[in-house]
N, C-alpha and C positions, 0 to 999 in steps of 0.2 A: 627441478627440471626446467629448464631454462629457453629461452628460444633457440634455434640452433641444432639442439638435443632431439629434435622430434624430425629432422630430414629422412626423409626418406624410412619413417617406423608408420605403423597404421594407428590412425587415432580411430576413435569411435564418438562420435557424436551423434547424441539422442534426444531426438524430439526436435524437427524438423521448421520450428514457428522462427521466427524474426529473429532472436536471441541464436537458434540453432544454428541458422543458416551463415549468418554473420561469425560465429566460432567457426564452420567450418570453414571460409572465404577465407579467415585470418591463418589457419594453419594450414590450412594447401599452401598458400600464398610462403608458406616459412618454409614448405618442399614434405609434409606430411601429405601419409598417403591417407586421406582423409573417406572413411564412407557414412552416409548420413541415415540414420535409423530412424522410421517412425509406422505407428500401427496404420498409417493411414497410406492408400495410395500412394505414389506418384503422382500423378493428375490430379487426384483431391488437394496433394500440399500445394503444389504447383499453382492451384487454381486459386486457394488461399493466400500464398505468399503474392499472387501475380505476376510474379515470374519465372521464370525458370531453373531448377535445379544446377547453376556453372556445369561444365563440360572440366573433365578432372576433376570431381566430386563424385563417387560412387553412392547410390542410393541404394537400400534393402527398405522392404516394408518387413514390419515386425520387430522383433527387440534381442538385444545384442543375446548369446545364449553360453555357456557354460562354454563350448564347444570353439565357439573364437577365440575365446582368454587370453590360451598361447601365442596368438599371434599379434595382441593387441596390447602398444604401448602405453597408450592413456583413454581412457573415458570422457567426455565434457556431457553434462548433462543437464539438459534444458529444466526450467524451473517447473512445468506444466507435466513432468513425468516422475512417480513417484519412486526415490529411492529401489524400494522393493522390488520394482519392477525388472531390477538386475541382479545378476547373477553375484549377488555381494560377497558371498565365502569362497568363491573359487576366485574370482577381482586379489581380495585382501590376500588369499595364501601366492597368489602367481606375484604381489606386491606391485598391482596396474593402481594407477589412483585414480577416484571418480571425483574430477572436481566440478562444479557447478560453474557456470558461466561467469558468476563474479569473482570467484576463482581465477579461472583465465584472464578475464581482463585484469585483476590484481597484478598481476603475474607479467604482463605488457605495461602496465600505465606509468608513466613517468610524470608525478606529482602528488601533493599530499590528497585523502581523501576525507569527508566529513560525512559518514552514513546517518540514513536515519531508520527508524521499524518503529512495529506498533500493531495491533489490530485497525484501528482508525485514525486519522487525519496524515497519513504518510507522505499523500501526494501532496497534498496543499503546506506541508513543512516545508519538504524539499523542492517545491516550486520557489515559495516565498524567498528561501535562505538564497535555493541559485540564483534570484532578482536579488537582493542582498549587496552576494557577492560579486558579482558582473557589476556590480556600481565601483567596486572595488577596486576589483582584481580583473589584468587582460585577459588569460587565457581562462576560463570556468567549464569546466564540462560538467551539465545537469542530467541525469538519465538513471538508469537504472527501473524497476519494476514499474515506473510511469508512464516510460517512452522508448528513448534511444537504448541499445543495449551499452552495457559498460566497455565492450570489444571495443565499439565502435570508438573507445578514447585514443585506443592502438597508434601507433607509430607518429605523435605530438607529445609535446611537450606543455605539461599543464600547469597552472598554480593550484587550481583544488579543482577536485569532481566533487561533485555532491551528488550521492544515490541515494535513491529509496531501494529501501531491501527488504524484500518479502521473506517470510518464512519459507517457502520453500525456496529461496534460491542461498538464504543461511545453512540450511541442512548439508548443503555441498561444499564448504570453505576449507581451509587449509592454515594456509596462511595470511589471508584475507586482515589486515590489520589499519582500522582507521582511526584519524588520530584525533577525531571527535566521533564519536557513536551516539544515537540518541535513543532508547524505547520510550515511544509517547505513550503506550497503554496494553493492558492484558486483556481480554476479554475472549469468550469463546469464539471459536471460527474453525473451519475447516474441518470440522467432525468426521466428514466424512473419510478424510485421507487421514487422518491423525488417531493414536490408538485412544490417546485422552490428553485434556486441555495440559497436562503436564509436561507432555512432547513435543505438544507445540510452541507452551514456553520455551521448554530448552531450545526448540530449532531458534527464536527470536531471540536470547541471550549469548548466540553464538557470535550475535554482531559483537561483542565485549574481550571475546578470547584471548585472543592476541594482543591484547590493548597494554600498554604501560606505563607506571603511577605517573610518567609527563603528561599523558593524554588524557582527554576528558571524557565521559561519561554523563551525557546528560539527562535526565530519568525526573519519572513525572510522581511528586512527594505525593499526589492524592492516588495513587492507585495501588491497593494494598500489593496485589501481586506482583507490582514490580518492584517497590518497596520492599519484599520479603527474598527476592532474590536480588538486590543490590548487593546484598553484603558478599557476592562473590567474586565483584568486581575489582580488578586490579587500578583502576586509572581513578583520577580523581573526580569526585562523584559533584554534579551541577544539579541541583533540583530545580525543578519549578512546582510551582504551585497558585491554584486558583483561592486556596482557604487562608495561607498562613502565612508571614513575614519568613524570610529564608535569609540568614547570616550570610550566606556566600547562594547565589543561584539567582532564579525569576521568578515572582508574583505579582498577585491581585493586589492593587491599594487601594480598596475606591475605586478612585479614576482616573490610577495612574499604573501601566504597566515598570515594575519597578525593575532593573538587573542591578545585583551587588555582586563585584569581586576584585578581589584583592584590596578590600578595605574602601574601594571607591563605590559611588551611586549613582546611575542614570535612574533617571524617570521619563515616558514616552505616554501622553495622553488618551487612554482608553479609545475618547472618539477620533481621533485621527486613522482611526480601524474601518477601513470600507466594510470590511467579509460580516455579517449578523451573525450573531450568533456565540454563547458563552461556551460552546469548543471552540469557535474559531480565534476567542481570546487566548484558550488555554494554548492551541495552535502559535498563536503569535509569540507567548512568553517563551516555549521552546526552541521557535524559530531565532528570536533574539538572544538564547542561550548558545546556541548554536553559531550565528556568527559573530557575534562577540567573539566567542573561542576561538574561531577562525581570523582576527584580526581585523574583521570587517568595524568601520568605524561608526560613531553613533548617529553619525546625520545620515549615512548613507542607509543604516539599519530603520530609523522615523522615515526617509524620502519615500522607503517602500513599504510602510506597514500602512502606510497612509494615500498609497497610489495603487496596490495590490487588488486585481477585482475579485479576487476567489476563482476555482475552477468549475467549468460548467459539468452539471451534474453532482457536485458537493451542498446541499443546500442550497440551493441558488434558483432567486427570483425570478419568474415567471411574468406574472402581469397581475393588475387586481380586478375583477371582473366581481361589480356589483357588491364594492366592502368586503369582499374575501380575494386576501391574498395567496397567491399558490407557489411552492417552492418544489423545486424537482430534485430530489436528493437521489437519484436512481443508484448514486453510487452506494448510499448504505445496505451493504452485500449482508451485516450480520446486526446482530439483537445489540450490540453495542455502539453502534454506529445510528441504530435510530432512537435510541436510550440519550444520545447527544443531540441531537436532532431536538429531541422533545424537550429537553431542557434548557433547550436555546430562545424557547418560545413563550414568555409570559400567556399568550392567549390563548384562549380553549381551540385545540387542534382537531380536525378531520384527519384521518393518518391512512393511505392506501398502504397494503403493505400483502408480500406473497413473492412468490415465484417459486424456483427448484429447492426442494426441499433439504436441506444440510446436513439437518438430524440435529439440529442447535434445540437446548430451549429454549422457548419464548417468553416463559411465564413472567421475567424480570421486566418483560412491558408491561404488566398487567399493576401496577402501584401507579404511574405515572399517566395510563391510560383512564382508570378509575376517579383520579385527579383533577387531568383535563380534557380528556376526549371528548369530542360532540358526538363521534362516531368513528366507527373502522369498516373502513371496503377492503375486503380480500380478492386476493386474483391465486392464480400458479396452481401446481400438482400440491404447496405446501397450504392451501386454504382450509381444509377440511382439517389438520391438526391445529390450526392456529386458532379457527374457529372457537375448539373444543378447549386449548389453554388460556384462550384469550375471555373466555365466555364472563357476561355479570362485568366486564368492564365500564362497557359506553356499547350503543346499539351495534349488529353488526349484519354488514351484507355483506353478501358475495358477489362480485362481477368475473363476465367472461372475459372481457377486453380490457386494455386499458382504457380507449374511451370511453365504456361503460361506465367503467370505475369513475373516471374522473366527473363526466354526469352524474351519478348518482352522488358524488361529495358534494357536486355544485347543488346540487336538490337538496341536502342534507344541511349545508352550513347556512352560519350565520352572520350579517355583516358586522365586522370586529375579528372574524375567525379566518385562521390559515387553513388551508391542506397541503399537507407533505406530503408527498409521495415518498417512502423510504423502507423499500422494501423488506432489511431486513431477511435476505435470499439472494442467492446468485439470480441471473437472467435466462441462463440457457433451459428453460423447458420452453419460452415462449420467443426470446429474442438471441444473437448472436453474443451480443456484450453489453455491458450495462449503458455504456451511450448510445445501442441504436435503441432500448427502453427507455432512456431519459427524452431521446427525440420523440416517440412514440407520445409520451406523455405531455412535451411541448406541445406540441401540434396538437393534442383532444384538446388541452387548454386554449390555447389561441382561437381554437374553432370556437368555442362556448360562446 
């Protein structure tokens, strides 16, 4: 189905956030007769988006139902609403398709793309690669589950996009086909929407599907679970690794990030790395897998590994207030992400960590807490189970606020010691999104 194809038929587009709104713009604007679904008001989305619903966009609150089917030629479906939520057997028997927003912009973009996934470090690959490549290449479009929607590449002409693809916006592809794919790592997430961590694998391998033995697949050698599903990978497999020399791929040498392929070898200087931290090495060698694969060239790949600040809210330095230094990771959302966090850190850590509960467990903090915790402050509705798996690690409090929290670390540490804030939890019981948390958390610190 092609542009053109959709004049004058009724699309259905669901879930009304940024990505939504931008799908529906793009196919009104093609002559569909576009109406936009979400469980939420009018006025609530309105009020959220900060503007207004276009005039020739039909809005319903609530969710497409059995009952429209017949009259609806395609679905687009925002990343933030769970499959299930439609009417999926009577969709597949009427043969509507439900494609996910990266879908549709597939479907529009005219250039090659270079996807990445993962449970952690997504943004900061795909930030890194699109500085990479814009040294490279004129036209770049960077977006995807970061930023910008992928629609928005619509009607230019590109050399590459580089997206970050979240699992759920993989669940909705088709034909979605990039001619570098990356999964930086497995790890639990989303328990809550996902039946078991197996489903959610497959949603993240789905970046691979369509891929072809030209195109590369670039996959991270230390993580068994993705390791165990490589082998169903069609495209030519790039590893990296932080343990082990790689015949073809990226490693750790010492103090040298090293890429081999096609019988050649660069080497790129460990410290020439602003971003701290031993994920955000592991970060860098995938980054450098990735656009090498792309063409990007090797001075242009060093100019940024070496100029790159990191993104705020990823680990990222605070101030040192009295020999303890403080790092605000507000992004780590799950148990894997501050599992990277804490390994990044030679010295004995304070680790705030809580918020909405997932349903994850925790317990795989509890070897590396035991290790080097000085302490743990908990905050969120998830503190009272963490408490309980976390227990016999390193002392542990409970705070009401974040400022609290971060008083009572500043009480607690020692000069030599960091505090990370990394929660380990989405934000929404106590904040909107993980950066107005991670502001929250600047600010108690700056005040101390």
């Amino acid at each position: 189905m092609n542009m053109g194809h959709l004049e004058g038929k009724n699309v259905a587009v669901v879930g009304a956030g940024r990505s939504g709104l931008l799908s529906a713009r793009l196919l009104a604007g093609e002559g569909a007769r576009v109406t936009l679904w979400d469980d939420r008001s009018r006025e609530s989305v309105e009020r959220t988006l900060g503007e207004r619903v276009p005039g020739g966009i039909a809005f319903r609150q609530g969710m497409v139902e059995e009952r429209e089917v017949p009259v609806t030629a395609l679905v687009v479906l925002s990343p933030g609403v769970p499959r299930g939520k439609l009417p999926l057997v009577a969709l597949a028997a009427a043969g509507v398709p439900v494609w996910g927003e990266i879908e549709l912009g597939f479907r529009r973009f005219d250039g090659r793309v270079a996807a990445i996934t993962g449970t952690n470090g997504k943004s900061t690959v795909t930030t890194l690669v699109g500085r990479m490549a814009s040294r490279a290449f004129r036209k770049v479009f960077v977006g995807g589950n970061l930023g910008t929607p992928f629609v928005a590449a619509s009607g230019a002409r590109w050399d590459w996009c580089v997206l970050e693809a979240s699992s759920f916006q993989l669940e909705s592809v088709e034909t979605f086909h990039p001619r570098i794919a990356a999964l930086l790592n497995l790890t639990e997430d989303h328990s809550d929407r996902y039946a078991g961590f197996g489903e959610y694998a497959e949603a993240k391998m789905a970046i691979f599907r369509n891929q072809e033995p030209e195109d590369a697949a670039v996959v991270n050698a230390d993580d068994p679970q993705v390791s165990a599903r490589a082998v169903s990978i069609r495209a030519r497999i790039v590893p990296f690794s932080l343990t082990r020399p790689m015949a073809e791929g990226a490693f750790l040498d010492g103090k040298e990030l090293v890429h081999r392929f096609s019988g050649s070898e660069e080497r790129y200087p460990r410290e020439a790395l602003k971003i701290r931290g031993l994920q955000n090495v592991e970060n860098a060698l995938a980054a450098i897998a990735v656009a090498r694969g792309m063409g990007v060239p090797p001075s242009d790949v060093l100019a940024e590994l070496s100029s790159f600040p990191g993104l705020p809210h990823r680990v990222e330095f605070v101030r040192e207030v009295r020999g303890v230094s403080y790092f605000n990771d507000s992004k780590g959302t799950n148990v894997g992400a501050v599992l990277a966090a804490l390994e990044g850190f030679p010295e004995p850590v304070v680790l705030i960590a809580g918020g909405k509960d997932k349903g994850v467990d925790f317990r795989p903090l509890r070897e590396p807490l035991a290790r080097k915790g000085r302490a743990v402050i908990l905050l969120g509705e998830a503190a009272a189970r963490m408490r309980r798996e976390l227990a016999g690690t390193a002392p542990i409090e409970v705070a009401g606020t974040v400022p609290g929290a971060v008083r009572a670390a500043a009480g607690t540490a020692r000069a030599g010691d960091v505090v990370v804030f990394s929660p380990a939890c989405s934000s929404f019981d106590m904040f909107r999104d993980f950066e107005e948390r991670g502001e929250a958390f600047r600010t108690a610190v700056m005040e101390l």
